[in-house]
C-alpha positions in Angstrom: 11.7 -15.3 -10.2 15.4 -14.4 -10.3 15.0 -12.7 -6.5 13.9 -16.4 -5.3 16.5 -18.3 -7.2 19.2 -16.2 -5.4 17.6 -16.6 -1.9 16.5 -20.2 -2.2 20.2 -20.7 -3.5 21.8 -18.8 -0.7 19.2 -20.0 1.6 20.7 -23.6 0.9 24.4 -23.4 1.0 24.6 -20.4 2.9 28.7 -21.5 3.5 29.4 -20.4 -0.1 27.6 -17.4 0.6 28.4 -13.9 1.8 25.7 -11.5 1.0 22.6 -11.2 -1.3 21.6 -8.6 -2.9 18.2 -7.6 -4.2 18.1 -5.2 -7.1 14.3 -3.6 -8.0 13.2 -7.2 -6.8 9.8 -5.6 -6.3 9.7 -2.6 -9.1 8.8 0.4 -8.8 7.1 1.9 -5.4 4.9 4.3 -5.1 2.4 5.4 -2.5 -1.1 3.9 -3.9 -3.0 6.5 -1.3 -1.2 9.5 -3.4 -3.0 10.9 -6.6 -0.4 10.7 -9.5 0.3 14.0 -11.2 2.6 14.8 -14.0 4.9 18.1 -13.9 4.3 19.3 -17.0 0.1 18.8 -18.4 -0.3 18.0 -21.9 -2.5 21.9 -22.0 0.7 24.1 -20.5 3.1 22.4 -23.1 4.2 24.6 -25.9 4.3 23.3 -29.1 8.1 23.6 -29.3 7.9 21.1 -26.0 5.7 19.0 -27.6 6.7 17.9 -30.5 10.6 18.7 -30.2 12.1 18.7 -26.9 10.2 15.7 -25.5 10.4 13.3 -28.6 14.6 14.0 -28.7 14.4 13.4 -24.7 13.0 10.1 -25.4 15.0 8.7 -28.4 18.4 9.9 -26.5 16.7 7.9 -23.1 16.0 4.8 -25.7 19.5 4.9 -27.2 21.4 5.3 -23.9 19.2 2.1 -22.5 19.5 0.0 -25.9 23.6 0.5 -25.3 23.7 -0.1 -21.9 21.6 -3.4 -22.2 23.9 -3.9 -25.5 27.0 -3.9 -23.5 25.3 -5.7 -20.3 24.5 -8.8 -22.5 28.0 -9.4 -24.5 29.3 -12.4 -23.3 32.6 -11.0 -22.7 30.9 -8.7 -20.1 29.4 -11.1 -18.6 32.5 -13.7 -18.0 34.3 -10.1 -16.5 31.2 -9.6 -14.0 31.6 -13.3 -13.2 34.9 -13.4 -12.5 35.3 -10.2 -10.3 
């Protein structure tokens, strides 16, 4: 919905306009022809994968995201972004 806002937008007073920009408009591509496979299967992990390594890989991805979207939504940010 954001995507078509910008184009519509740009699309109707292209004067005030120099570029668009499209960021993950669509999501995520991938080849629907292509089996998925994971690297790893569940059977070849070791325990020590399992139930260490892979949990403490995704809390540090969740804490690194919840900051960045943190810091993305301050207002302050936000008025800097705008203003640049």
């Amino acid at each position: 919905l954001g995507g078509f806002t910008a184009l519509l937008t740009a699309a109707q007073v292209p004067d005030q306009v120099r570029a668009v920009a499209l960021l993950n408009s669509a999501g995520q591509f991938r080849n629907a022809n292509k089996e998925v496979r994971n690297d790893v299967d569940d059977e070849d992990e070791s325990p020590v994968e399992k139930f260490m390594f892979k949990p403490l890989k995704e809390a540090i991805q969740r804490l690194i995201l919840g900051v960045v979207f943190w810091q993305s939504k301050r207002p302050s940010r936000i008025r800097s972004v705008l203003k640049s």
